[in-house]
C-alpha positions as CSV (number, residue, x, y, z in Angstrom):
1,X,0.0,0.0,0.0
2,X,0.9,3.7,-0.7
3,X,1.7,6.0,2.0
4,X,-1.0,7.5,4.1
5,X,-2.1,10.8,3.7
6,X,-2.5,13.0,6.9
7,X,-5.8,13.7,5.5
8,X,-6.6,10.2,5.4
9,X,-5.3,9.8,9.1
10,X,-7.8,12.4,10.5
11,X,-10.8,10.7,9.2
12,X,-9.8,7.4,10.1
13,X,-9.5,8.8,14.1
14,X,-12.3,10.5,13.7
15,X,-14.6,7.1,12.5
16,X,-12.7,5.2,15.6
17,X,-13.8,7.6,17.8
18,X,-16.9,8.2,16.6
19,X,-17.8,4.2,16.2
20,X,-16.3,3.7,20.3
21,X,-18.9,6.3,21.2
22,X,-21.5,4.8,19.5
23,X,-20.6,1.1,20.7
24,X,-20.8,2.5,24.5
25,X,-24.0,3.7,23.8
26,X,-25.4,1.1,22.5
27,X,-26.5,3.1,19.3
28,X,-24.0,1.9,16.7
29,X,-25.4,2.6,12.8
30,X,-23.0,2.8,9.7
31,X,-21.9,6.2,9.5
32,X,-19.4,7.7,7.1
33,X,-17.3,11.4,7.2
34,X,-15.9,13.6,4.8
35,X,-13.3,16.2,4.8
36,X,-14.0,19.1,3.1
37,X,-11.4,21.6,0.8
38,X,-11.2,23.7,4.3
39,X,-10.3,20.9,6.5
40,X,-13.8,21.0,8.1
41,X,-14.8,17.4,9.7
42,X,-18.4,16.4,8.5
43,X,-20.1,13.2,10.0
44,X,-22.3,11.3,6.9
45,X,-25.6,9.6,7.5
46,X,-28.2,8.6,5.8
47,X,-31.9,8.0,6.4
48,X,-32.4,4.4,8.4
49,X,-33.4,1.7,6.2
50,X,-34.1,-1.5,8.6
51,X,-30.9,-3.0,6.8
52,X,-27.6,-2.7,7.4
53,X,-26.3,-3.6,4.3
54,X,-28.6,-1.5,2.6
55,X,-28.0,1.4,4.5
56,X,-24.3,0.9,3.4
57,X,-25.4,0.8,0.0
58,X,-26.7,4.1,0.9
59,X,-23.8,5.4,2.5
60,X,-21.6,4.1,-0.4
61,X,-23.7,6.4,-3.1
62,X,-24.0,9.4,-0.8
63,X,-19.8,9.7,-0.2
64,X,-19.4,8.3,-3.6
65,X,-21.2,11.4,-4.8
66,X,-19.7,13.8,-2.7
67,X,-16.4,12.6,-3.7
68,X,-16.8,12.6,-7.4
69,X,-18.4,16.7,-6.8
70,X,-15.4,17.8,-5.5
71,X,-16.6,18.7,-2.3
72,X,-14.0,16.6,-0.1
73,X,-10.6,15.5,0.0
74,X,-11.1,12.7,2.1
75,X,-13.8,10.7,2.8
76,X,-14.8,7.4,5.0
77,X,-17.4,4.8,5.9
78,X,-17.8,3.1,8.6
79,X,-19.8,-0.3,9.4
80,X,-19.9,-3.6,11.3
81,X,-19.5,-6.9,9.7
82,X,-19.0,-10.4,10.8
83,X,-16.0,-12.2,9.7
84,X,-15.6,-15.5,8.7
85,X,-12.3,-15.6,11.2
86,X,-12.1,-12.8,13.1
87,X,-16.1,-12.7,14.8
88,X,-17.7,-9.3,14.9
89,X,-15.1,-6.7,13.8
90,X,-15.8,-2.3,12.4
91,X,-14.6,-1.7,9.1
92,X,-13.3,1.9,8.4
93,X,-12.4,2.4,4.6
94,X,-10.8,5.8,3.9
95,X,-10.0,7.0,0.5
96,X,-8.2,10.5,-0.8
97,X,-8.0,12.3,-3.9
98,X,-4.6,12.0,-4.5
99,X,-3.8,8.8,-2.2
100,X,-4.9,4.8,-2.7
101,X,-7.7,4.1,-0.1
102,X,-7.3,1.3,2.5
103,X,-9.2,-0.2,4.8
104,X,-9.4,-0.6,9.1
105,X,-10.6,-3.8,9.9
106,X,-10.8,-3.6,14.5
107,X,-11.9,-6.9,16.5
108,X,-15.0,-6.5,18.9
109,X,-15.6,-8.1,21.9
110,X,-18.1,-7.7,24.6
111,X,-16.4,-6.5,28.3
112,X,-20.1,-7.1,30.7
113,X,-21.0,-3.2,32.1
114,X,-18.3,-1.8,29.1
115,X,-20.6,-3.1,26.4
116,X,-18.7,-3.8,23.2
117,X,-15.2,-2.5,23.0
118,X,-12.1,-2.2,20.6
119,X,-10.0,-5.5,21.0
120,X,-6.0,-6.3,19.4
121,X,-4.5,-4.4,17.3
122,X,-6.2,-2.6,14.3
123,X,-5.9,-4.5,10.8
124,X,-4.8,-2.7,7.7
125,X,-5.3,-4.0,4.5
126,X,-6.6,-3.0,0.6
127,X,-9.6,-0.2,0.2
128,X,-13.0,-2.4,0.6
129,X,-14.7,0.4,-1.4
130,X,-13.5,2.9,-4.0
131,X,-15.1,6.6,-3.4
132,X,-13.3,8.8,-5.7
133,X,-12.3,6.4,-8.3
134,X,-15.7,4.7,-8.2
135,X,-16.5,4.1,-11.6
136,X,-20.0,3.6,-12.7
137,X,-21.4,1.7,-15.4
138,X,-21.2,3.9,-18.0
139,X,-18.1,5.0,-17.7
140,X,-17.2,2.0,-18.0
141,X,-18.9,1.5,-21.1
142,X,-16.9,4.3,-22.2
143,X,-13.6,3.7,-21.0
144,X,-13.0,0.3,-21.4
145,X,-13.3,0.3,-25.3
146,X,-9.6,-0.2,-26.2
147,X,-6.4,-2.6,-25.9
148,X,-4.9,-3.2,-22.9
149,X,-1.5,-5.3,-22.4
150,X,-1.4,-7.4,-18.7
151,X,1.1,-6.0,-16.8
152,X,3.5,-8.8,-16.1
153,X,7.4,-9.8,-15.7
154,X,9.6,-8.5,-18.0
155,X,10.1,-11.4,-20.6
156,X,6.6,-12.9,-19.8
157,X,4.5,-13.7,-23.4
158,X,2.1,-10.5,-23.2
159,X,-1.5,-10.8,-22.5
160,X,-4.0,-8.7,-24.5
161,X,-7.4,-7.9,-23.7
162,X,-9.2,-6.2,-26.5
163,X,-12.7,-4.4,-26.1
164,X,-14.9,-2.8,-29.1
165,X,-17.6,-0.5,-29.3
166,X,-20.1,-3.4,-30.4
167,X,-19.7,-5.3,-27.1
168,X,-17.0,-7.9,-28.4
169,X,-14.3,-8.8,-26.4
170,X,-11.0,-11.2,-27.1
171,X,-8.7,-12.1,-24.7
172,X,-6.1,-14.6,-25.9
173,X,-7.6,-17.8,-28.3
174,X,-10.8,-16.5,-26.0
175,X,-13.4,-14.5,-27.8
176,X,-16.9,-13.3,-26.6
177,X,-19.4,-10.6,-25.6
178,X,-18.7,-8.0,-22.9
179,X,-20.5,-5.5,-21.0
180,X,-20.3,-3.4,-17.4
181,X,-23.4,-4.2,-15.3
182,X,-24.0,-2.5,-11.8
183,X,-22.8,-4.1,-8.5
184,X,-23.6,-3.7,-5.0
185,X,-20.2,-1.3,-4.6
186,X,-18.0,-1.8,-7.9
187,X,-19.0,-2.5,-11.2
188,X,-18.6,-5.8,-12.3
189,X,-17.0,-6.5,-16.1
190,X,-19.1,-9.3,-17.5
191,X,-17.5,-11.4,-20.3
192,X,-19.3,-14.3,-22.0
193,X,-17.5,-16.8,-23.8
194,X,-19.2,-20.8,-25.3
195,X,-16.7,-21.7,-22.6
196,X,-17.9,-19.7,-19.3
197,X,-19.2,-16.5,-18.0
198,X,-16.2,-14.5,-16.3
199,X,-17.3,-11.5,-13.7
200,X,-14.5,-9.5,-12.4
201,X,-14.8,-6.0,-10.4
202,X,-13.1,-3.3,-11.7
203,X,-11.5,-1.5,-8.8
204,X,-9.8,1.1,-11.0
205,X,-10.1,2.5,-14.6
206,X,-8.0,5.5,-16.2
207,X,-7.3,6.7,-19.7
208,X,-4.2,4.7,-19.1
209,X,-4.3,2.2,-16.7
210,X,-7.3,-1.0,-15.7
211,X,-7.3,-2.7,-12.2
212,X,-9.8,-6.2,-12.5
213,X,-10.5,-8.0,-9.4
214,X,-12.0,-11.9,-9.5
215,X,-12.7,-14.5,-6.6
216,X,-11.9,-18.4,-7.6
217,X,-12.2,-20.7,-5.0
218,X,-12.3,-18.3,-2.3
219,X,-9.2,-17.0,-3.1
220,X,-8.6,-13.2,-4.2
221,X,-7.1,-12.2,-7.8
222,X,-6.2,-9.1,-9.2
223,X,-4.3,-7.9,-12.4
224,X,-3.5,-4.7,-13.5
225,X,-3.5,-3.6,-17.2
226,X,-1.6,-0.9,-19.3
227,X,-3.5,1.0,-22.2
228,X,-2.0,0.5,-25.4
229,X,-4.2,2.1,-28.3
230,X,-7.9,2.0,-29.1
231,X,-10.2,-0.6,-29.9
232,X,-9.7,-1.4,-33.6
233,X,-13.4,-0.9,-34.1
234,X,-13.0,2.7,-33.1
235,X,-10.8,3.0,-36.2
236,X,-13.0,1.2,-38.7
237,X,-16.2,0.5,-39.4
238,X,-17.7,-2.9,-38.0
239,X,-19.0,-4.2,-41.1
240,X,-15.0,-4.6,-41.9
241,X,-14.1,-6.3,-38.8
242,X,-16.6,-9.4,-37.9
């Protein structure tokens, strides 16, 4: 991970301490907080749903658009989950303008008259959401059209991943459709092959570079791509292509 921006360090404290208070009270909701352009603290909520994850999703959209409007420089949500290995844990995921986002992942555990308090040492790992690099399904659409080389060791055979305008896709001997379709936080690059259906999130996308996440088995995949002209169906007609 990429170093931390101060920023980034002043709304993660301010989630912890926000979150503690809310665990001794017994009143804990997802929240999130922005920073705005004058260094002001704001604390994000959004109307109860009856659903936690939904109220996430909420949450999500709300800093997501306050991002993307230019009205912060930092922003963060906050939430409880319960993980597969670690029991009831708060995750804080901060992102920044300038800065890769990360993620807080801090163990609960239940003291009698304390109520539910921080336990071990906080956990930090890869963003669990994007905020200002979000990118939506249509600009994804958009963007994605193009060639993109795999990033890989030097000497490696390249990898090329081709997208046109007509929603065809090739990927090695692979050829298919393609298109973006809307997830719960990311949006998810569908390609269809006669083989299989591949989904991947798409945790980053610039005029030059594509991040693609996938789960197999349970275990976590990413690979990073490198822009490396435009789809050849932006050059020609499609008529002279398939």
């Amino acid at each position: 991970m990429n170093k931390i921006h101060p920023q980034q360090d002043r709304i993660a404290s301010f989630l912890q301490r926000t979150a503690a208070e809310l665990l001794e009270n017994r009143s804990f909701v997802p929240f999130g907080a922005s920073l705005g352009p004058n260094d002001e603290l704001t604390l994000e909520l959004v109307p109860p749903t009856g659903d936690a994850f939904q109220t996430r999703k909420a949450l999500h959209a709300r800093l997501v658009a306050i991002a993307k409007s230019g009205q912060a420089t930092a922003v963060g949500l906050c939430h409880s989950l319960e993980h597969p290995s670690l029991g009831q844990v708060i995750v804080m995921s901060v992102d920044h303008g300038i800065e890769e986002s990360y993620s807080v992942i801090l163990r609960l555990n239940t003291v009698g008259s304390q109520g539910t308090v921080f336990m071990g040492e906080p956990i930090v790992q890869p963003a669990a959401y994007a905020f200002f690099r979000y990118v939506n399904v249509d600009e994804a659409s958009a963007h994605l059209i193009g060639r993109w080389s795999k990033m890989i060791a030097p000497g490696a055979e390249p990898e090329v991943l081709e997208f046109s305008a007509n929603g065809h896709f090739s990927e090695g001997d692979t050829t298919g459709r393609w298109r973006a379709d809307p997830g719960d936080f990311f949006t998810v690059l569908l390609q269809a092959s006669t083989s299989r259906t591949r989904s991947r999130r798409i945790n980053a996308l610039t005029d030059r570079r594509l991040v693609l996440q996938e789960v197999v088995d349970g275990a976590v995949y990413q690979a990073e791509y490198e822009r490396t002209s435009l789809a050849q169906s932006d050059k020609k007609p499609w008529w002279k292509l398939w």
